[in-house]
C-alpha positions as CSV (number, residue, x, y, z in Angstrom):
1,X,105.3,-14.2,35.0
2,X,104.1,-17.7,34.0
3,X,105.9,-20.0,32.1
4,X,105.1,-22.9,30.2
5,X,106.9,-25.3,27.5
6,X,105.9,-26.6,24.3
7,X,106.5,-29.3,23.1
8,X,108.2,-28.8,19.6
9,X,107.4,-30.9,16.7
10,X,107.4,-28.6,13.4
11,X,105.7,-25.7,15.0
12,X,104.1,-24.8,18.1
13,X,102.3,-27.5,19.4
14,X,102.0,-30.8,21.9
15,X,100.5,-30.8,25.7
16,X,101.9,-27.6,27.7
17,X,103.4,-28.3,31.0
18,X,104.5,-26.0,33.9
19,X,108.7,-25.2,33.4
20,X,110.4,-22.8,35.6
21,X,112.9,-20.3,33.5
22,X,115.9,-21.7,35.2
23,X,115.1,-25.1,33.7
24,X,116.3,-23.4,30.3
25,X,119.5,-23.0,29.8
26,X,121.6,-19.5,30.0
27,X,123.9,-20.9,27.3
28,X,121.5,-21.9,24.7
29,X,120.5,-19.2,22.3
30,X,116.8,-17.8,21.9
31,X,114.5,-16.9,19.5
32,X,112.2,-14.0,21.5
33,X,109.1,-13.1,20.2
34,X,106.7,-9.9,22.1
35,X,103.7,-9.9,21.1
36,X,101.9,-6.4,22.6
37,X,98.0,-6.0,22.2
38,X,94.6,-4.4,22.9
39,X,91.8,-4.4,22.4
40,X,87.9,-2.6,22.6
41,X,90.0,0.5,22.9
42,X,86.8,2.2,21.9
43,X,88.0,6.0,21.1
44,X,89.6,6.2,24.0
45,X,92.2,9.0,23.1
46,X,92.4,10.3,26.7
47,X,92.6,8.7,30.3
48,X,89.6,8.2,31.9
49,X,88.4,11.2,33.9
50,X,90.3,11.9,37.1
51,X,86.7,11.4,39.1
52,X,85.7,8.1,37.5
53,X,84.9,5.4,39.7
54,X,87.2,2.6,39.0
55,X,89.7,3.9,36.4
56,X,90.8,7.6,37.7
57,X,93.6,9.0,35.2
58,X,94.2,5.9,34.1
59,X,94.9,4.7,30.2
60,X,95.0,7.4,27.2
61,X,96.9,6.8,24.2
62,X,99.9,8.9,25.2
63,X,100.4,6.4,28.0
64,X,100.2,3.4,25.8
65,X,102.8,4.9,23.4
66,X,105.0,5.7,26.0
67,X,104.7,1.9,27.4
68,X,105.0,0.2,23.9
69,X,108.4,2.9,22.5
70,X,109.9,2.0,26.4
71,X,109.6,-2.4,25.2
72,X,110.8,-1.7,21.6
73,X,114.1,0.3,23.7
74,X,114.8,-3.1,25.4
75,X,113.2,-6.0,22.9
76,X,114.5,-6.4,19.0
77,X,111.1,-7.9,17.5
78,X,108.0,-6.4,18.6
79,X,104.6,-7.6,17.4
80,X,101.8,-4.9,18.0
81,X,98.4,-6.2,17.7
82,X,94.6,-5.1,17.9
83,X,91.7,-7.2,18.6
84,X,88.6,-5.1,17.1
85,X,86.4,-2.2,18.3
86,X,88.5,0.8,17.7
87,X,85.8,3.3,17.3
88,X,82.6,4.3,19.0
89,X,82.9,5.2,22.8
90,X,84.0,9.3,22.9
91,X,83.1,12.3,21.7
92,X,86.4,12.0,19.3
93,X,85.0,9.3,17.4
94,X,81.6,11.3,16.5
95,X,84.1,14.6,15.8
96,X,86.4,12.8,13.1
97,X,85.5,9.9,11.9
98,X,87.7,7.4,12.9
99,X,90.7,9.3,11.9
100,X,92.1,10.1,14.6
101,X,91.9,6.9,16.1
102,X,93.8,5.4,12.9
103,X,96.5,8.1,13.1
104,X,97.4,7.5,16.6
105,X,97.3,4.2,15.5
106,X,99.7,5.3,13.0
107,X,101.8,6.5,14.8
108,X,102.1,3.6,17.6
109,X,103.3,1.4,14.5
110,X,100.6,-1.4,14.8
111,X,101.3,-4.2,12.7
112,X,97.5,-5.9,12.1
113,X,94.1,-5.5,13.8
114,X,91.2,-7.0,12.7
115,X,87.5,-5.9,12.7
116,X,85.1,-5.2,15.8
117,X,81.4,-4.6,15.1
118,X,81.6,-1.1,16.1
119,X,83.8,-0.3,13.5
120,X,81.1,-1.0,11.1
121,X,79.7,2.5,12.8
122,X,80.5,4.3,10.4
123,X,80.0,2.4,7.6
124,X,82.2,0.5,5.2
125,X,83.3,3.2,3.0
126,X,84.0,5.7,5.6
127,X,86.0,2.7,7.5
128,X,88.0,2.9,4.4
129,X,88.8,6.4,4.1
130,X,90.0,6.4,7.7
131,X,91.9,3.2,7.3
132,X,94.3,5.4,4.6
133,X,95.3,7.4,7.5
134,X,96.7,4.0,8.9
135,X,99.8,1.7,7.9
136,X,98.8,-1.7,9.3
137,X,96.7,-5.1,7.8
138,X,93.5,-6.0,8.5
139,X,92.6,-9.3,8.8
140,X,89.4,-11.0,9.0
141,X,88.4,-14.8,7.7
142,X,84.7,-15.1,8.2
143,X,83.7,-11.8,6.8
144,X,82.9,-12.4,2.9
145,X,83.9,-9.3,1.7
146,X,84.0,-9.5,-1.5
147,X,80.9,-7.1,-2.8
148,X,81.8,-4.5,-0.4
149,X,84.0,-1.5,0.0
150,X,86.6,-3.4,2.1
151,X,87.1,-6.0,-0.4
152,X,90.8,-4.8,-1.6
153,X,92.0,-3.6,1.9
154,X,90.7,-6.6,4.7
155,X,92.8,-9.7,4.1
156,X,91.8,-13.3,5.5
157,X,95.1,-13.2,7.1
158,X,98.7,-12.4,6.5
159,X,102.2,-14.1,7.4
160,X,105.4,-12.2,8.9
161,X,108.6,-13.7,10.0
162,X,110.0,-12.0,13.2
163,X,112.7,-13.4,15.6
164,X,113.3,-16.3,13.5
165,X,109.9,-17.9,13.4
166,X,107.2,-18.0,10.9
167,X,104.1,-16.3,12.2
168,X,100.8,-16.5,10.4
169,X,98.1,-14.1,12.0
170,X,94.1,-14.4,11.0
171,X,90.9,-13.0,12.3
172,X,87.7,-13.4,13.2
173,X,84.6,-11.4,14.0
174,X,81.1,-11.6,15.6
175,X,77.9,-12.0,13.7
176,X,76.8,-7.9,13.3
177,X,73.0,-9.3,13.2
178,X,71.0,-7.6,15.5
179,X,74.5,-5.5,16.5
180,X,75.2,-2.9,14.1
181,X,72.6,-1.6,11.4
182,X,72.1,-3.6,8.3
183,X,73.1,-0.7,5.6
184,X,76.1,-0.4,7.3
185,X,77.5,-3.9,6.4
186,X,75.1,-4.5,3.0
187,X,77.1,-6.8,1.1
188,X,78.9,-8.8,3.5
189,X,77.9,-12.5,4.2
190,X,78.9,-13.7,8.1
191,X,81.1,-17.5,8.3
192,X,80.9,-19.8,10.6
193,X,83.6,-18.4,12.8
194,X,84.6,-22.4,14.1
195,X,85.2,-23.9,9.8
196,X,86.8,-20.2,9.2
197,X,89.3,-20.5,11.6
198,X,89.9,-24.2,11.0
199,X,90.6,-23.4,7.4
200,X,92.9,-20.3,8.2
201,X,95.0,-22.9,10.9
202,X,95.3,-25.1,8.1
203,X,96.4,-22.9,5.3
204,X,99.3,-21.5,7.8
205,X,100.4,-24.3,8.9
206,X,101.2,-25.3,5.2
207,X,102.4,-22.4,4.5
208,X,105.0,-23.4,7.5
209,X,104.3,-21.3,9.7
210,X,105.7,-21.6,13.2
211,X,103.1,-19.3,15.3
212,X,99.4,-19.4,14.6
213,X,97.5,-16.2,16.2
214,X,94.2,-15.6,16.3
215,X,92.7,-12.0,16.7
216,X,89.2,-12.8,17.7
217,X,86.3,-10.4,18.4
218,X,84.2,-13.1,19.2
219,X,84.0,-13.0,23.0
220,X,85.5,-14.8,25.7
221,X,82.7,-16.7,27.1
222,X,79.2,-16.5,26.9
223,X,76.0,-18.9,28.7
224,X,75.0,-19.4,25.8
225,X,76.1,-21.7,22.9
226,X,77.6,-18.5,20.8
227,X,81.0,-19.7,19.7
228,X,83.2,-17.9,21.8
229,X,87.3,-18.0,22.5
230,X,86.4,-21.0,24.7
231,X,84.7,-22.6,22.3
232,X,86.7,-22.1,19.5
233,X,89.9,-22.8,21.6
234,X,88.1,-26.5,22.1
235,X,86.9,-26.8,18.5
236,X,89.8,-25.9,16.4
237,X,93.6,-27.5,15.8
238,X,96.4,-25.6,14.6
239,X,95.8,-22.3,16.9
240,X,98.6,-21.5,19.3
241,X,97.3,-17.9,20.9
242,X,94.3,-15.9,20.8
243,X,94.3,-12.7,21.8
244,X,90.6,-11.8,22.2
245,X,87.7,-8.7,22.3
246,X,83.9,-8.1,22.3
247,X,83.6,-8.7,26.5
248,X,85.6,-6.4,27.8
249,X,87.3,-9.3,29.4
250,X,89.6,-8.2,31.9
251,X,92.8,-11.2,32.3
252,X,95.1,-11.0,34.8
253,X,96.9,-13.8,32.6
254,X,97.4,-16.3,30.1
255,X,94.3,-18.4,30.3
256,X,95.2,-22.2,28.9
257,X,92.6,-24.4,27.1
258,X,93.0,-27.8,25.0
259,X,92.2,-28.0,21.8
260,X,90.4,-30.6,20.0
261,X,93.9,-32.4,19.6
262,X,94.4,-32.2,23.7
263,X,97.0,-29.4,22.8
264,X,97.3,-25.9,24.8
265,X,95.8,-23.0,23.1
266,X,96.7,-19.7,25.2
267,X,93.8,-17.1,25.0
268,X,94.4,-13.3,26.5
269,X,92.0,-9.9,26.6
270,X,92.7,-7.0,28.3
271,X,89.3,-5.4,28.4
272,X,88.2,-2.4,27.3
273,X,89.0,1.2,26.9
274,X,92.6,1.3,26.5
275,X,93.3,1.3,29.8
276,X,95.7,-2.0,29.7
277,X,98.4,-3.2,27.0
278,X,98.6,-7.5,26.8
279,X,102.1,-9.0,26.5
280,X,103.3,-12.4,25.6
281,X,106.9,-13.5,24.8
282,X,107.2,-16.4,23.1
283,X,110.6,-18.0,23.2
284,X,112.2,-20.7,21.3
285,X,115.8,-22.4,22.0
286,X,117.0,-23.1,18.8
287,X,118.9,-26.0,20.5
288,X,116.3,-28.3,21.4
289,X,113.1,-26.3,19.3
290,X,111.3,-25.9,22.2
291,X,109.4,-23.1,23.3
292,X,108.1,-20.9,26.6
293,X,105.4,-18.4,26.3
294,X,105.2,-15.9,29.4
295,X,102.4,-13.1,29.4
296,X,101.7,-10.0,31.9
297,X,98.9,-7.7,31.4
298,X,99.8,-3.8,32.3
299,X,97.7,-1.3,33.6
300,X,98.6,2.0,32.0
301,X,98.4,3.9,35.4
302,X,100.2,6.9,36.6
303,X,103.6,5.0,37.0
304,X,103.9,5.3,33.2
305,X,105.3,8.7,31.8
């Protein structure tokens, strides 16, 4: 795993720099955070076929379940998050709806996702009906939702205090021009994803909030001047992690920018499919108020039950 302090002022924030875990003490007493999370998981109740090229057996939502109960067994506060695109990619999406992709969901006790184009598929209203099959928040800040079916039930973001910190969590989508078909979002008005995000940053760290995560389904990277989690990394302050969609970005890690500030913003995406599940433990001594943040990004293969 990779380590890395912050520098601790009244939240997360300052210049990262490389710390070893023995550099913190055994005595001092911790604050740990997990936070687990997908993304693009695209309907993907089953592994992949045993004769696919790159992925045999690999992923299925029984898998992930098994992963995520196994960390709850070992860690007290466990944060499970979704970073857009939940439907559209199997013949179980086209069967039912998007239900049965909200009650695994369900029953895998995530906590908030937040919207991926392709789960405008459907519609908004038919979104809606699924989501009442479902128990988690979802949160998006540059959707204007408020003449549309998701108006009551999509929140700009939402605040929950785990392991002692203050965590504010908001999201962000792509522009659905061009991407999903215009009746199916009527009524909603796209924000610049770059003034969205600065806004929800600064509202949560009023609010006093300790963590600021982003779930963005706005890319990694792109050659072109689309805002991506690059570019919003760069062009926002207030942000400590986003955990990322829309590219099917495969991380091995924790991928480190500054932001407009010169502080570290973390950024993660564990591709597509369901086939990985992202961690990141943030720690914080309550000693000296400083924190580490380590991530590894698993493979749901056959070594998992």
């Amino acid at each position: 795993m990779e380590r890395r302090l912050f520098l601790q002022q009244t939240g997360v924030a300052a210049g990262a720099a490389m710390v070893a875990p023995s550099l913190m003490s055994a005595k001092q007493k911790q604050n740990k955070l997990v936070i687990l999370h997908t993304n693009d998981t695209h309907s993907n109740i089953d592994p992949f076929p045993v004769n696919h090229p790159k992925f045999p057996n690999m992923g299925g939502v029984s898998r992930r379940a098994s992963l995520i109960q196994s960390i709850r067994d070992q860690e007290e506060h466990v944060l499970l998050l979704d970073a857009g695109d939940i439907f559209q990619g199997t013949p179980y999406f086209n069967k039912f709806k998007g239900v049965l992709e909200m009650k695994t969901m369900a029953a895998m006790k995530y906590d908030i996702v937040t919207l991926g184009n392709h789960d405008f598929d459907i519609g908004m209203e038919a979104y809606k009906s699924a989501l009442s099959h479902a128990s988690f928040q979802v949160v998006n800040a540059n959707y204007e939702l408020a003449s549309t079916p998701l108006s009551e039930v999509v929140k700009p973001y939402t605040i929950i205090k785990k392991a002692g910190l203050k965590i504010g969590i908001f999201g962000l989508g792509v522009n659905l021009q061009g991407l999903v078909p215009v009746e199916n979002w009527k009524g909603l008005t796209y924000l610049d994803p770059v003034s969205a995000a600065q806004k929800q940053a600064d509202t949560l760290r009023k609010e006093g909030c300790d963590v600021v995560i982003c779930l963005s389904h706005l890319g990694y990277e792109y050659n072109t001047d689309q805002v991506s989690d690059k570019v919003l990394a760069a062009s926002t302050a207030g942000i400590d992690v986003i955990i990322g969609g829309h590219t099917h970005t495969f991380l091995e890690d924790l991928q480190e920018f500054k932001n407009k500030e010169g502080k570290s913003v973390f950024v993660n995406q564990v591709g597509y499919g369901g086939l990985k599940l992202g961690r990141i433990d943030i720690e914080r001594c309550m000693d000296s108020g400083k924190f580490t943040i380590a991530s590894t990004n698993r493979l749901l293969d056959d070594y998992i039950a």
